[in-house]
C-alpha positions in Angstrom: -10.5 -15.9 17.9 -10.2 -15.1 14.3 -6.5 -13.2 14.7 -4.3 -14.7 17.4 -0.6 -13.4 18.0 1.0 -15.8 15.0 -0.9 -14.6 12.6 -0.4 -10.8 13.6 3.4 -12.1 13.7 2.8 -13.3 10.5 1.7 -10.3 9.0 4.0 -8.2 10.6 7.0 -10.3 9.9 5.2 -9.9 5.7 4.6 -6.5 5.5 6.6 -5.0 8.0 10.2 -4.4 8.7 10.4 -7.2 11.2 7.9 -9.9 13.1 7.7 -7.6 16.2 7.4 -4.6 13.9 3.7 -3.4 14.8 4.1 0.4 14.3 5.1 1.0 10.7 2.2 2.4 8.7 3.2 -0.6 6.0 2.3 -3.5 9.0 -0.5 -1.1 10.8 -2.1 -1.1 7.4 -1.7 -4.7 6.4 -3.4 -5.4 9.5 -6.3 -3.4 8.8 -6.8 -4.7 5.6 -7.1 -8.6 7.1 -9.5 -7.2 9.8 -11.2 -5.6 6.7 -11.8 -8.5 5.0 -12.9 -10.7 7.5 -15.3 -8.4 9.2 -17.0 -8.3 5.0 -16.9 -11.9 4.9 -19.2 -11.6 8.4 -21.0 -8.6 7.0 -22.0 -11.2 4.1 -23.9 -13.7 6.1 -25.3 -11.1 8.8 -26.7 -8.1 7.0 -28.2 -6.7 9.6 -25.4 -6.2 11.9 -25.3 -2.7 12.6 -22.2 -2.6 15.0 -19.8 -4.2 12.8 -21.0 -2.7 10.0 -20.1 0.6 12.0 -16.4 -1.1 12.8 -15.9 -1.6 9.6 -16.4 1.9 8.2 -14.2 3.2 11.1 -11.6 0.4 9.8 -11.7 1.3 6.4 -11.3 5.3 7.5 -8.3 4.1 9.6 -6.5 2.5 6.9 -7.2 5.8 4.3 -5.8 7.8 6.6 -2.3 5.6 7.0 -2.5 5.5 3.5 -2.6 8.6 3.1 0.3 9.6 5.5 2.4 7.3 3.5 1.7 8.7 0.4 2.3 12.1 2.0 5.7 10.9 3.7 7.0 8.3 0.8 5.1 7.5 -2.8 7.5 4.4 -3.2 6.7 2.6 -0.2 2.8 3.7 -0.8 2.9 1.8 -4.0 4.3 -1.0 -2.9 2.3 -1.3 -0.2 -1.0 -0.7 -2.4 0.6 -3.2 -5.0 1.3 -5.8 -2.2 -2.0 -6.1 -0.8 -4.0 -5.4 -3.9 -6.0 -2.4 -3.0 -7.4 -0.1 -5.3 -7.2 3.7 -5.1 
C-alpha cells in the first residue's frame, strides 16, 4: 500500500503538532495533499479511470474546505500551511 502508518506518522509528525496528531486541519490537509498527488500520478498512466478520477475531485473538495476553515479561523497558520506544501490559491 502506497500510505502505511510511518509515513502518515511522518506527515503528521511534519505538519502537525505532534506524530499522533491526526486531527488538526494543518496534518488533515497535508494528508490530503500526498493522497492528491499520488492518485494524479495514477490518473497520468490510466486516463480512463473514472472512479479515481471521482476520488480525486472529492479529495481536492475536501482539502478547499479545510482550507478554507483555516483561513476563516487563523490567516497565519493558512499561510504557512499553503507556503509549506506549495499549493497555490
Amino acid at each position: 500500500m502506497y500510505l502505511d502508518k510511518a509515513k502518515k506518522a511522518e506527515i503528521f509528525g511534519k505538519y502537525g503538532k505532534s506524530n499522533s496528531d491526526t486531527g488538526s486541519p494543518e496534518s488533515q490537509i497535508a494528508l490530503f495533499s500526498y493522497r492528491i498527488s499520488h492518485l494524479t500520478e495514477h490518473l497520468k498512466k490510466n486516463r480512463k479511470d473514472y472512479t479515481t478520477a471521482r476520488s480525486l475531485t472529492q479529495l481536492v473538495g475536501k482539502r478547499r474546505a479545510l482550507l478554507n476553515y483555516l483561513y476563516d479561523r487563523d490567516v497565519e497558520r493558512y499561510r504557512a500551511i499553503i507556503k509549506a506544501l506549495g499549493l497555490r490559491r
